[in-house]
Backbone bond lengths (Angstrom), bond angles and torsions (degrees), N, CA, C in turn:
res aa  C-N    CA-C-N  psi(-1)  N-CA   C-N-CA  omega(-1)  CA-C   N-CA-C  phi
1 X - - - 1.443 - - 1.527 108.32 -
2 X 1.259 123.34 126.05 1.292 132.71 163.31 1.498 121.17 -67.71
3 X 1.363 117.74 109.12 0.786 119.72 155.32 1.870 144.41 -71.53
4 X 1.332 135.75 153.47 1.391 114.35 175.58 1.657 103.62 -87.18
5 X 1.495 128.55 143.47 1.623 146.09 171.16 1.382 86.27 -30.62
6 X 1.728 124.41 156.38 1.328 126.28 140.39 1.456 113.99 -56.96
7 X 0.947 143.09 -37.83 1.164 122.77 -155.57 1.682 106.61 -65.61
8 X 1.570 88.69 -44.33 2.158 99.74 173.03 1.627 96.70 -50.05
9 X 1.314 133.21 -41.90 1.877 116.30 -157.27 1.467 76.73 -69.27
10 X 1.741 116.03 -64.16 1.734 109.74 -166.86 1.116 137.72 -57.07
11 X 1.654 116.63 0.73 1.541 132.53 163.78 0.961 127.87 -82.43
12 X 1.400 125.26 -43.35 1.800 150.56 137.96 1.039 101.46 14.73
13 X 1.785 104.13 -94.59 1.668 127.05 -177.56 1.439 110.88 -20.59
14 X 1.519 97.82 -72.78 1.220 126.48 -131.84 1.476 100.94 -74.08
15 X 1.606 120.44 -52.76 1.035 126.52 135.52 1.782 114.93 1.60
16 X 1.140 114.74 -99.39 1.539 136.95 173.17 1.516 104.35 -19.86
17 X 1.494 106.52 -52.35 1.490 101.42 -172.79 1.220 100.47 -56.43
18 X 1.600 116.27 -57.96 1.544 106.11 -148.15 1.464 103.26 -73.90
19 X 0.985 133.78 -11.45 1.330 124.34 173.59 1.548 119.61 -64.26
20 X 1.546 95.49 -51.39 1.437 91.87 160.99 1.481 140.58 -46.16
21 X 1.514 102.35 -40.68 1.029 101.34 -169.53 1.757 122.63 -101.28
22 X 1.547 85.55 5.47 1.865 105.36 153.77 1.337 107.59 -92.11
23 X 1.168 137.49 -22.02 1.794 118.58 172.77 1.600 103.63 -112.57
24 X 1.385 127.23 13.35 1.370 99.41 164.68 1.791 115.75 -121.85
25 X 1.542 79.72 -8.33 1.729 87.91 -156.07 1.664 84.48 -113.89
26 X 1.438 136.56 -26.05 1.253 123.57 -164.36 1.227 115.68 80.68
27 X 1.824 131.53 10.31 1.196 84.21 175.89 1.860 105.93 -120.28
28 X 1.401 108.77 -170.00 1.698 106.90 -166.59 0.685 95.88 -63.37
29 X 1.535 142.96 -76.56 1.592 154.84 -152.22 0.917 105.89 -143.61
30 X 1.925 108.48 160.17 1.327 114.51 165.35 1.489 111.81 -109.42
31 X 1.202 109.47 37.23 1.379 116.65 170.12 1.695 111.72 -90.95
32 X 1.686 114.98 144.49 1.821 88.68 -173.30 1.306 69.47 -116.45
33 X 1.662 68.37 154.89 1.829 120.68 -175.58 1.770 117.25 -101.27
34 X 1.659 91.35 5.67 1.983 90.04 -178.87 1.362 112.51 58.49
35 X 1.164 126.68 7.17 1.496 123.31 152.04 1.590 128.71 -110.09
36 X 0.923 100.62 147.22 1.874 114.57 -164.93 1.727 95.94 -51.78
37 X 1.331 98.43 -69.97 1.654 138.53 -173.09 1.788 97.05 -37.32
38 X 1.323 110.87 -42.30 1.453 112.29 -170.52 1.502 123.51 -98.52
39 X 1.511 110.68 -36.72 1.042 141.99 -162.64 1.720 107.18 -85.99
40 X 1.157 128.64 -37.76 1.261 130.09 -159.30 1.782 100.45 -138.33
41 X 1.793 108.82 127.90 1.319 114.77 -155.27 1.616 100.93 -123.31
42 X 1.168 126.85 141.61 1.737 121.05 151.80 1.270 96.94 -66.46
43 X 1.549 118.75 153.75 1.683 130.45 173.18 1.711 88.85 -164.88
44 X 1.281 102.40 134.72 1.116 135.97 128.68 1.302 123.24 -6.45
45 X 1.137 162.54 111.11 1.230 152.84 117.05 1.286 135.15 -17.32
46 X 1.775 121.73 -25.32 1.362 100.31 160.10 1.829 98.30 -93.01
47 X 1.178 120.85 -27.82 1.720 106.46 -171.09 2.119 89.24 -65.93
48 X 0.550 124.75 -36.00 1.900 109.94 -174.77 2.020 85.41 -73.94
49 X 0.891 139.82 -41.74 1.713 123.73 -179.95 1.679 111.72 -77.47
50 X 1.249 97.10 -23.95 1.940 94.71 158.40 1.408 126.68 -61.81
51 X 1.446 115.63 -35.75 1.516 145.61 -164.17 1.750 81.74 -84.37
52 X 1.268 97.24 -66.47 1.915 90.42 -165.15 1.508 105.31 -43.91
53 X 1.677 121.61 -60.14 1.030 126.64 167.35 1.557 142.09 -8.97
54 X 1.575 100.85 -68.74 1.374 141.10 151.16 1.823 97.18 -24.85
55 X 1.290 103.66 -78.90 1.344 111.19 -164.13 1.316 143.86 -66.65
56 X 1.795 97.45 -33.49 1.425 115.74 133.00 1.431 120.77 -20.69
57 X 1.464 111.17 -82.15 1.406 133.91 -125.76 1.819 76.23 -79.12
58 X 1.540 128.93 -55.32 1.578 136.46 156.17 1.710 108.41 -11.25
59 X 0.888 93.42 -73.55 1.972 106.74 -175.05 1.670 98.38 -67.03
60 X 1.297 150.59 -10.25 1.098 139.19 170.43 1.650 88.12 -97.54
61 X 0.992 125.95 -65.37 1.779 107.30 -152.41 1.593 94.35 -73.84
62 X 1.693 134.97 35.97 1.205 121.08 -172.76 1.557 88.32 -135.70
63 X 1.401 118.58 3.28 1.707 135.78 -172.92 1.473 96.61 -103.65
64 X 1.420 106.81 -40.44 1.492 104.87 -162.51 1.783 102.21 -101.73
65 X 0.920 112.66 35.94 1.690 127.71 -163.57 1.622 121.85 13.41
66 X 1.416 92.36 50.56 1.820 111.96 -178.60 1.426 89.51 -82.49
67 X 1.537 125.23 171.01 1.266 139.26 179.34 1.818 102.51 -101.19
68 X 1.138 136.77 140.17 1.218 144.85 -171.30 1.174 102.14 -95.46
């Protein structure tokens, strides 16, 4: 059986996050950049419970082996 590399299972996720968290939360990446200015955001409380949402709802259709 073929498996996919870890790095593909550990790209997946990670992937997922940042998408999310470029269309719900606005921001570029969740990679930090060591700057204040870039790195650290005001948000909302319901756009960060949209994001949770989002990510949830991701990890269930990724349980039930739906395509995201």
């Amino acid at each position: 059986m073929n498996k996919p590399p870890l790095t593909a299972l550990a790209t997946a996720p990670a992937d997922l996050l940042e998408r999310i968290a470029r269309e719900q939360l606005g921001l570029e990446t969740l990679i930090a950049r060591r700057s204040d200015s870039l790195d650290f955001h005001d948000l909302a409380v319901w756009s960060i419970e949209k994001a949770l949402q989002a990510a949830y709802a991701a990890g269930r259709h990724a349980a039930a082996g739906d395509a995201v």
